[in-house]
PAZAPA-4460 file (N, C-alpha, C; in steps of 0.05 Angstrom, whole numbers, plus 32768, in hexadecimal, padded with zeros to 4 digits):
% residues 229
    n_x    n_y    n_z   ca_x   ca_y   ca_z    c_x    c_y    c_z   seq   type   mol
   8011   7FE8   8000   8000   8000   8000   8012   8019   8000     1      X     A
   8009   8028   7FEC   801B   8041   7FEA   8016   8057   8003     2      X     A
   802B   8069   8010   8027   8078   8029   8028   8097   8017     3      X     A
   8017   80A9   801C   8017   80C2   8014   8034   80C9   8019     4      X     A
   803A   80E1   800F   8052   80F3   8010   8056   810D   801A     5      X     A
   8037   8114   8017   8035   8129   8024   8037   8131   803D     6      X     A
   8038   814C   8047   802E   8159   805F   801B   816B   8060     7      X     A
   800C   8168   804E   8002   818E   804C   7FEA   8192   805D     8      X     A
   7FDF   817B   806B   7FC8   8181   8080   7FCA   8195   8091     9      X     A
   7FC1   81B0   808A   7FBD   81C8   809E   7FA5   81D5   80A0    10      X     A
   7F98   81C6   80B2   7F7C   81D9   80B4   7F79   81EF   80B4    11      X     A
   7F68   8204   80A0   7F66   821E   80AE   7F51   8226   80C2    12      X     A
   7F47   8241   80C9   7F41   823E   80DD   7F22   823C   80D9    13      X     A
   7F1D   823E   80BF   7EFD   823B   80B0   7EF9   8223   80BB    14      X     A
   7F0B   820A   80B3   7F08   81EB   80B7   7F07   81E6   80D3    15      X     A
   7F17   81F4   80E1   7F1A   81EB   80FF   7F00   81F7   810E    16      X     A
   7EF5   820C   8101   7EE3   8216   8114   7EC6   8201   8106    17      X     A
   7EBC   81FB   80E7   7EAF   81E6   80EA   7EB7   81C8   80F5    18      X     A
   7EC9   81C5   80F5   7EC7   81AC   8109   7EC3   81AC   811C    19      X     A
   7ECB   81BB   812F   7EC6   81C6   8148   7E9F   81C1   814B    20      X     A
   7E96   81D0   8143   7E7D   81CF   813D   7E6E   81AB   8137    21      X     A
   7E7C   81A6   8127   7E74   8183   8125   7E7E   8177   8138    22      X     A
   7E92   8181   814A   7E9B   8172   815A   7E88   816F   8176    23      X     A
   7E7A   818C   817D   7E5F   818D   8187   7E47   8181   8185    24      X     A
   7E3B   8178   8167   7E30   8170   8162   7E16   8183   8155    25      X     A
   7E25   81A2   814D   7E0F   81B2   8147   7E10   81B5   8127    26      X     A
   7E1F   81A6   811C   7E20   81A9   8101   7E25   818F   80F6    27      X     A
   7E16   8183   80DB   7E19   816C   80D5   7E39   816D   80C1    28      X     A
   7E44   8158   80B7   7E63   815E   80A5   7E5C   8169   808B    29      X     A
   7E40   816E   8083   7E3E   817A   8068   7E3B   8199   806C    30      X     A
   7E30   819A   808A   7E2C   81BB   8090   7E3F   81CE   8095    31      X     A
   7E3E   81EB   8095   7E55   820E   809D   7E43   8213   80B0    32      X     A
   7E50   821B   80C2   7E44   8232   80D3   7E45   824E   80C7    33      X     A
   7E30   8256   80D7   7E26   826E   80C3   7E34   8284   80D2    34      X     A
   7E34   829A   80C0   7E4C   82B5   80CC   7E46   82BE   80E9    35      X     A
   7E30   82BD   80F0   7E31   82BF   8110   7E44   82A7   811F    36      X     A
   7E3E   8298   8116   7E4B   8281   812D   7E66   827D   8124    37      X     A
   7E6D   8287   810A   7E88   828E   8106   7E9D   82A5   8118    38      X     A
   7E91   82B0   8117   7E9C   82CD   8124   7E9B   82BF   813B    39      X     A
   7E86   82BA   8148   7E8D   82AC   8169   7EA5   8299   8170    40      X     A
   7EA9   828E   8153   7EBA   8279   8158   7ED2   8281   8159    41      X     A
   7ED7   8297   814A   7EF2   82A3   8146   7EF7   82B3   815E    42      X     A
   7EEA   82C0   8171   7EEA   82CD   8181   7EF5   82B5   819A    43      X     A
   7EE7   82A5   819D   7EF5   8289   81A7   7F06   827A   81A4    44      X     A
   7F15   8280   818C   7F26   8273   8185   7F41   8288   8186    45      X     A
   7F3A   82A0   8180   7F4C   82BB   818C   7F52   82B3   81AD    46      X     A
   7F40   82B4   81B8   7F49   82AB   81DA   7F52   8292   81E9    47      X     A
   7F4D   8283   81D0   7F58   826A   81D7   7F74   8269   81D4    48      X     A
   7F7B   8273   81BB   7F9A   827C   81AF   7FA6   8290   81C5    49      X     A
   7F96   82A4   81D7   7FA3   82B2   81EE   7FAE   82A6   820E    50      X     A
   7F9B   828D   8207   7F99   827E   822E   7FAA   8268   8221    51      X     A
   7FB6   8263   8214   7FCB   8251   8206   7FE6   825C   820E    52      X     A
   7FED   8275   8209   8000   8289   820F   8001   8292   8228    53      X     A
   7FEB   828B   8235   7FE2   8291   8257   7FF5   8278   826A    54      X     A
   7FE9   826C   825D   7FF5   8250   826D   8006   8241   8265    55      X     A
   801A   8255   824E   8030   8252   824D   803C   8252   822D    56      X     A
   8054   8250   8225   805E   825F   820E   805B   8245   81F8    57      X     A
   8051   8251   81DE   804B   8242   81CD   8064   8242   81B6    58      X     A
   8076   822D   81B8   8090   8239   81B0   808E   8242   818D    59      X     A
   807C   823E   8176   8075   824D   8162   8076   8263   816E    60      X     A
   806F   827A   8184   806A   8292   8181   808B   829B   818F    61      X     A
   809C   8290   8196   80B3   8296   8195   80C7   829D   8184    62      X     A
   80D5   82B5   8187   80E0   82BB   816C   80F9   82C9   8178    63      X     A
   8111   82C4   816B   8126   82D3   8170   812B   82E7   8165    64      X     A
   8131   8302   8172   812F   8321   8168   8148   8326   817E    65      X     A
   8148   8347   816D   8160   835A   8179   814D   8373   8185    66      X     A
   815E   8383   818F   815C   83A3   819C   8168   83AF   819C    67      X     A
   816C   83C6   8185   8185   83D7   818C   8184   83EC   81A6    68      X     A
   819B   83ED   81B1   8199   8401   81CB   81B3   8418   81C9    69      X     A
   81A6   8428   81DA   81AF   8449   81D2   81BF   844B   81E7    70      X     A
   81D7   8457   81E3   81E2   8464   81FE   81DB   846C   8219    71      X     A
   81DC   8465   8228   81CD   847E   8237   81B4   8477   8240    72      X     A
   81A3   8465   822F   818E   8456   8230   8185   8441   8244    73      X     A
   817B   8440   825A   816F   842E   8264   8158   841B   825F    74      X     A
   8142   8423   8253   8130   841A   8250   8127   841A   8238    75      X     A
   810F   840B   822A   8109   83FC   8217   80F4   83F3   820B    76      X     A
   80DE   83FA   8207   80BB   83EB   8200   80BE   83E0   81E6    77      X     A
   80C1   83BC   81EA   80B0   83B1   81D6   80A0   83B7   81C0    78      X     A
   80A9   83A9   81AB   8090   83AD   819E   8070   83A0   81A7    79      X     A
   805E   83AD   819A   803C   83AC   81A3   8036   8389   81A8    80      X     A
   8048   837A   8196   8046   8360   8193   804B   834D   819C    81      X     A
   805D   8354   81B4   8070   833F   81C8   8066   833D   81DE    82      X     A
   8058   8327   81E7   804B   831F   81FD   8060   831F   8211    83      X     A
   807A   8316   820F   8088   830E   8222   80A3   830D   8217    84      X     A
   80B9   8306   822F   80D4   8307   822D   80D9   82E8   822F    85      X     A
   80E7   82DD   8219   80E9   82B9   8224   8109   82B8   8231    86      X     A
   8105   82AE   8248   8118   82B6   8259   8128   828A   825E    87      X     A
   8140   8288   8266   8144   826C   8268   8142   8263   8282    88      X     A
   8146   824F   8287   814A   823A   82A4   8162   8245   82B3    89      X     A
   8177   824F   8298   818A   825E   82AD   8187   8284   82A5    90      X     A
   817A   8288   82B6   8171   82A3   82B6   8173   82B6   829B    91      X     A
   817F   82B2   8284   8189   82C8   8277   8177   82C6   825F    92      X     A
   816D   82E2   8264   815A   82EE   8253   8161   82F3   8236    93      X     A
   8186   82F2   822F   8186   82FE   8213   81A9   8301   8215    94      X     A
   81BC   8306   8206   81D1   8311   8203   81D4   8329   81FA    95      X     A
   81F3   833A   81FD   81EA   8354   81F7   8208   835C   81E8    96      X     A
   8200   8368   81CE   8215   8363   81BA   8228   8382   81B3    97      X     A
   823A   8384   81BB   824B   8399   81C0   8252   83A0   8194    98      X     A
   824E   83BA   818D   8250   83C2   8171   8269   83C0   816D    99      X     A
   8270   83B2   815D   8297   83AB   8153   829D   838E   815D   100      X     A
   828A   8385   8178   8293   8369   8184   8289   8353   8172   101      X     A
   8299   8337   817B   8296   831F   8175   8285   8307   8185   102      X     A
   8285   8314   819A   827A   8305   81B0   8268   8318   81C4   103      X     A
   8259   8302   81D4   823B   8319   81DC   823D   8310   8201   104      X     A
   8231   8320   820C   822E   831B   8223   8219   8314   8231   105      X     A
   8213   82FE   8240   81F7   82FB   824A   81ED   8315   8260   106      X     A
   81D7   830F   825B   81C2   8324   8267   81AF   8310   827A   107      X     A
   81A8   8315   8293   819B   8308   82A3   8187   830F   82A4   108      X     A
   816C   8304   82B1   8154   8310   82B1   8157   8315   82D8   109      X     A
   814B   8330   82E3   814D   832D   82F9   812E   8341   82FF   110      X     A
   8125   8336   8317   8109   8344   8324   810A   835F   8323   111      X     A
   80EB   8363   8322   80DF   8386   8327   80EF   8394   833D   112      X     A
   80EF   8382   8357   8105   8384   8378   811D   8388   836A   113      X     A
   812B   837C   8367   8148   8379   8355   8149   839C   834D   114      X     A
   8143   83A1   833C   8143   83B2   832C   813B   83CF   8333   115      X     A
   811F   83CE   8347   8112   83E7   834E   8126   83EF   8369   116      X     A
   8136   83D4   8375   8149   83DD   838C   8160   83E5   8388   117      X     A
   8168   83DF   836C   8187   83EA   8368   8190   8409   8374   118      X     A
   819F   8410   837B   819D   8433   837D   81AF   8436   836D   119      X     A
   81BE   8429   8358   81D8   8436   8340   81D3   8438   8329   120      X     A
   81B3   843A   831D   819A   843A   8310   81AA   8447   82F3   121      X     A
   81C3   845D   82F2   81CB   8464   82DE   81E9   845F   82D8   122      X     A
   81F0   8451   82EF   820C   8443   82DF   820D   843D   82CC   123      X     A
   821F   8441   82BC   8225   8432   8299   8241   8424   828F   124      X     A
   8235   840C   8288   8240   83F2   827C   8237   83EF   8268   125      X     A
   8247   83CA   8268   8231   83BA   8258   8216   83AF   8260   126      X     A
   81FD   83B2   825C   81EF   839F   8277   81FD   8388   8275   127      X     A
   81EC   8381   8288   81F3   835D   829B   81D7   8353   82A7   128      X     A
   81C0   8369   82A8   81AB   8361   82B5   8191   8370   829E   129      X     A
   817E   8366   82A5   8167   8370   829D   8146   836A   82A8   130      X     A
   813B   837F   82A9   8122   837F   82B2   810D   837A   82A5   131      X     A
   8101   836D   82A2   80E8   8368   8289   80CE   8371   829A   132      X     A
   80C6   838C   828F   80AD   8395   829C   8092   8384   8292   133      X     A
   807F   837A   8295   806C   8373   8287   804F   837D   8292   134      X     A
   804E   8391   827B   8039   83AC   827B   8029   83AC   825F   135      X     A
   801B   83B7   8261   8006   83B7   8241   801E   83BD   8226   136      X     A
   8031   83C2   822F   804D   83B6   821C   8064   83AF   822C   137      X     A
   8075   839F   8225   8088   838F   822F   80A1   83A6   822C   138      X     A
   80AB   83AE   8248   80C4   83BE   8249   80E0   83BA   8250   139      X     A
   80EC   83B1   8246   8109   83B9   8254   811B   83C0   825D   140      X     A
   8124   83C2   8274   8132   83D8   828F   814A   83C1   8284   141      X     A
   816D   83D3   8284   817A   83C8   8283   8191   83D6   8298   142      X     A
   81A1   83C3   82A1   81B5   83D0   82BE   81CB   83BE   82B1   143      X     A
   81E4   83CB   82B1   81E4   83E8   82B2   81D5   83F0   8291   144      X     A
   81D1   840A   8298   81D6   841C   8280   81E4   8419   826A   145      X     A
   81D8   8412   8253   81F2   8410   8239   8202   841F   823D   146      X     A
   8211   8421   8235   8229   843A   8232   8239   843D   821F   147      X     A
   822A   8432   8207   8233   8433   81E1   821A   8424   81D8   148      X     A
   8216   842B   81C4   8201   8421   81B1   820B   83FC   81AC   149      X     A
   81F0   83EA   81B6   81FC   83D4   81AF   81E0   83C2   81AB   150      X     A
   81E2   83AC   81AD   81C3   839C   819F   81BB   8387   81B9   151      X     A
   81A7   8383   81C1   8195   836D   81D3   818B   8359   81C7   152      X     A
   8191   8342   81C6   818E   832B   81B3   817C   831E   81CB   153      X     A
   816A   830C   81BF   815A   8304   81D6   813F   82F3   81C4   154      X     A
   8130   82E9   81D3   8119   82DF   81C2   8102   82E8   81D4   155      X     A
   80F4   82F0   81B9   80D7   82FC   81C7   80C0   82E7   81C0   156      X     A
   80AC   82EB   81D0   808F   82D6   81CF   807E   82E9   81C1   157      X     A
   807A   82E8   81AA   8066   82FC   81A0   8046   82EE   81A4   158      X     A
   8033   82FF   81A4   8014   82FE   81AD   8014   82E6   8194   159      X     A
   8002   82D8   8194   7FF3   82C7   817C   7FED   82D4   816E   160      X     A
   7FE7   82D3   8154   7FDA   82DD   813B   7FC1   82D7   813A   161      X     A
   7FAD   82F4   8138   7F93   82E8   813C   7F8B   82D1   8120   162      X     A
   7F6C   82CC   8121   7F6A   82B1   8115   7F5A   82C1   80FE   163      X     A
   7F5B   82DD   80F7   7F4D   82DF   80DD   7F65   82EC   80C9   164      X     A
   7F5C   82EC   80A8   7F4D   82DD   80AA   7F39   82B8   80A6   165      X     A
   7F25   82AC   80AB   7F2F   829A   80B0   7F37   8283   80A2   166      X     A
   7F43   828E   8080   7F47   8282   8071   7F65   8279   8079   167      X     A
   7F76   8282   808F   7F88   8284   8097   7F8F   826A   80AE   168      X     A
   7FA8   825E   80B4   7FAF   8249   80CA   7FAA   8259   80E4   169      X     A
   7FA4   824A   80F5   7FA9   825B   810D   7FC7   8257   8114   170      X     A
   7FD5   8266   812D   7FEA   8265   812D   7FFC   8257   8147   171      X     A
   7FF2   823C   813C   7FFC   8226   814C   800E   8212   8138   172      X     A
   801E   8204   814F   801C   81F2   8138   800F   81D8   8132   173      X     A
   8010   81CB   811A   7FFB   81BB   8113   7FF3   819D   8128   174      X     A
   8002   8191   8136   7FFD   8189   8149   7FEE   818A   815D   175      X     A
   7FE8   81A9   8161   7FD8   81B0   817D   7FBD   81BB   8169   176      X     A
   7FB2   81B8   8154   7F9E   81C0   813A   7F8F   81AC   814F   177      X     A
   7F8A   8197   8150   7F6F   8184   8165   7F6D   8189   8181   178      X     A
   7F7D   818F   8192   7F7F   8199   81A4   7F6F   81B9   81A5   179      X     A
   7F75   81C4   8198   7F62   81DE   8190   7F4F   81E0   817D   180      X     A
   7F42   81CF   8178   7F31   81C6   8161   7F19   81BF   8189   181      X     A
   7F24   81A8   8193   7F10   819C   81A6   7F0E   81B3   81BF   182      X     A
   7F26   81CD   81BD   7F1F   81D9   81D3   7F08   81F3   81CF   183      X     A
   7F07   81F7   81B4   7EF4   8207   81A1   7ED5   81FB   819F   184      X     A
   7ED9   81DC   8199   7EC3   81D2   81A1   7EB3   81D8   81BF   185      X     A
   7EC6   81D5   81D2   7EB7   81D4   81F5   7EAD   81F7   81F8   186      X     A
   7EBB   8205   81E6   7EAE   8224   81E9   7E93   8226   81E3   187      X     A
   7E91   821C   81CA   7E77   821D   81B6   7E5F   8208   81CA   188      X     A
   7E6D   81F3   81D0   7E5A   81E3   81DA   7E51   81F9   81F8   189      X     A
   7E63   8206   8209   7E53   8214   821C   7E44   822D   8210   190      X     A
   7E4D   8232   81FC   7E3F   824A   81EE   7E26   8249   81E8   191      X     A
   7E22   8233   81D9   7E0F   8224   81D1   7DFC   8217   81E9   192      X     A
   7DFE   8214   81F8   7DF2   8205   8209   7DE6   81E5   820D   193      X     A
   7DFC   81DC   81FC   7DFE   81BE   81FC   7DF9   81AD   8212   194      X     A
   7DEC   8191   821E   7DE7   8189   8231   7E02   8181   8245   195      X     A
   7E06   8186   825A   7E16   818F   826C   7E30   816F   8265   196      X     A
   7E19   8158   8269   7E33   8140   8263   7E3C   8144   8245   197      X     A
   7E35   8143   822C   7E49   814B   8214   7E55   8167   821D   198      X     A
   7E54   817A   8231   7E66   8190   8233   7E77   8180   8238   199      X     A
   7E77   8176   824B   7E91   8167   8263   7E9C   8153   8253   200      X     A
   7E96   8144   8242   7EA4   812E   8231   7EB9   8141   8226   201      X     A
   7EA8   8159   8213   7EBA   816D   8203   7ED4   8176   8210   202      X     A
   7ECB   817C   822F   7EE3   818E   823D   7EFC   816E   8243   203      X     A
   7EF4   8159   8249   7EFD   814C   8255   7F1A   813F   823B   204      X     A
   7F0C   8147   8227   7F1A   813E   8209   7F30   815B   81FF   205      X     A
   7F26   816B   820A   7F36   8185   8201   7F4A   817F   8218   206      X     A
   7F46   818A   822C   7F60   8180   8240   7F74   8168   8244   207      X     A
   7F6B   8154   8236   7F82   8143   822F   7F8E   8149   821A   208      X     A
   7F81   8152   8207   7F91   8158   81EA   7FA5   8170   81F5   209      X     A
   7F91   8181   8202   7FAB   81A1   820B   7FC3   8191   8215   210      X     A
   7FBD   8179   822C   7FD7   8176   8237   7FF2   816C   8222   211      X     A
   7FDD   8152   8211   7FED   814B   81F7   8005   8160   81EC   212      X     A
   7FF5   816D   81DD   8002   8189   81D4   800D   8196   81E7   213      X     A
   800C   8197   81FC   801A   81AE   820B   8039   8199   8216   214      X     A
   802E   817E   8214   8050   816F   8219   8062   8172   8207   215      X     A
   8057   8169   81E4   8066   8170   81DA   8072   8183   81CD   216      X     A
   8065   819E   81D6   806D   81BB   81C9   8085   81CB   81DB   217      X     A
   809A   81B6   81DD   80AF   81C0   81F2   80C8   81BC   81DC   218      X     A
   80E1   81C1   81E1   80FA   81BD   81D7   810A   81A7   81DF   219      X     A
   8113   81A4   81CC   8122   818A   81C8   8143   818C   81D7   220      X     A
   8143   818D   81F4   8158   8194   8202   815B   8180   821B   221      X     A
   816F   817A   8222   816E   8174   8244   8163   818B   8250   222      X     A
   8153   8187   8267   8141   8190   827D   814A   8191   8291   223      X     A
   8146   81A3   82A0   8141   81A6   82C1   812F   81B5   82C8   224      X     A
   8129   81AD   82E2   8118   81BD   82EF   8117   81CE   8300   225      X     A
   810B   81E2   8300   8118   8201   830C   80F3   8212   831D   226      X     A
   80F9   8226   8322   80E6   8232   8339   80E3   824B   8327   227      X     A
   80DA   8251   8321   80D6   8276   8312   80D3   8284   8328   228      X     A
   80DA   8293   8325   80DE   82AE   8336   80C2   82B1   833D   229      X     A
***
């Protein structure tokens, strides 16, 4: 028996949100939901893609970027798009790249305390530390003070991409597509007002799939285990 070759199975979010719906049992496999229950879906499926990022980093939305920094400069706002600072197991938020150098220096991540207690607030170096404010934009306090124009290498968690429009993938990856397909379903089903035991089957099937997906959406490294600040 011949085995396909392909990969190209990527639901968009049109498909995910009718299945979702069959997966309820409010639509038969020949039926669309109609533009109301679309829009709802997408709106659910927007927040689902947010409490994903809530309860922890979806490594697709990780991306490695720079920051140029100014003399003199302490501080720093994100762009509109960066949920967060991805910081490691061993503290360091990013390296910090001296203009003419070959080699970069780590940068640590250290507390609001850390930072709001220093009293040498305008000494100038290279940093060695950094503060990641997280405010309706993501800021960075850096100690010391640059003291030449140089670059912050680091990886940021940008927000998800919303899901319209929804001729478009959502922005997972395809693995965790059923996992968010059945957790879209348990929305609709309480939305809908589905009988309380098919709610609870629904929820009971989305939360194993989340865990599924949430085991294997990690990196491929030796581990340890550590305390967050």
């Amino acid at each position: 028996m011949a085995v396909s070759a392909t990969t190209s199975f990527d639901p968009s979010v049109a498909t995910i949100i009718r299945r979702a719906f069959q997966v309820c049992g409010l639509l038969h496999a020949s039926q669309e939901p109609d533009g109301d229950d679309v829009s709802l879906a997408r709106d659910f499926l927007n927040m689902e893609l947010l409490e994903l990022q809530a309860e922890g980093m979806i490594l697709q939305t990780v991306e490695r970027t720079t920051k140029a920094l100014g003399s003199g400069t302490a501080e720093y706002t994100l762009d509109t798009d960066v949920f967060d600072v991805a910081i490691g197991p061993d503290n360091v938020a990013g390296t910090m790249l001296q203009s003419g150098a070959t080699t970069e220096t780590r940068v640590y991540a250290i507390s609001r305390q850390e930072y709001v207690g220093r009293t040498d607030k305008q000494s100038q170096s290279v940093p060695t530390q950094v503060y990641v404010e997280r405010q309706s934009r993501v800021k960075l306090a850096f100690w010391p003070v640059p003291n030449a124009t140089m670059t912050f290498k680091f990886a940021k968690v940008r927000l998800a991409y919303d899901t319209n429009p929804t001729s478009t993938t959502p922005d997972v990856q395809k693995r965790r597509v059923k996992a968010l397909t059945w957790a879209l379903a348990y929305d609709l089903a309480s939305a809908k007002s589905l009988p309380l035991d098919r709610a609870r089957e629904i929820r009971s099937e989305r939360d194993r799939l989340k865990a599924v997906a949430k085991m294997d959406d990690v990196e491929r490294v030796n581990g340890q285990f550590y305390l967050e600040r």
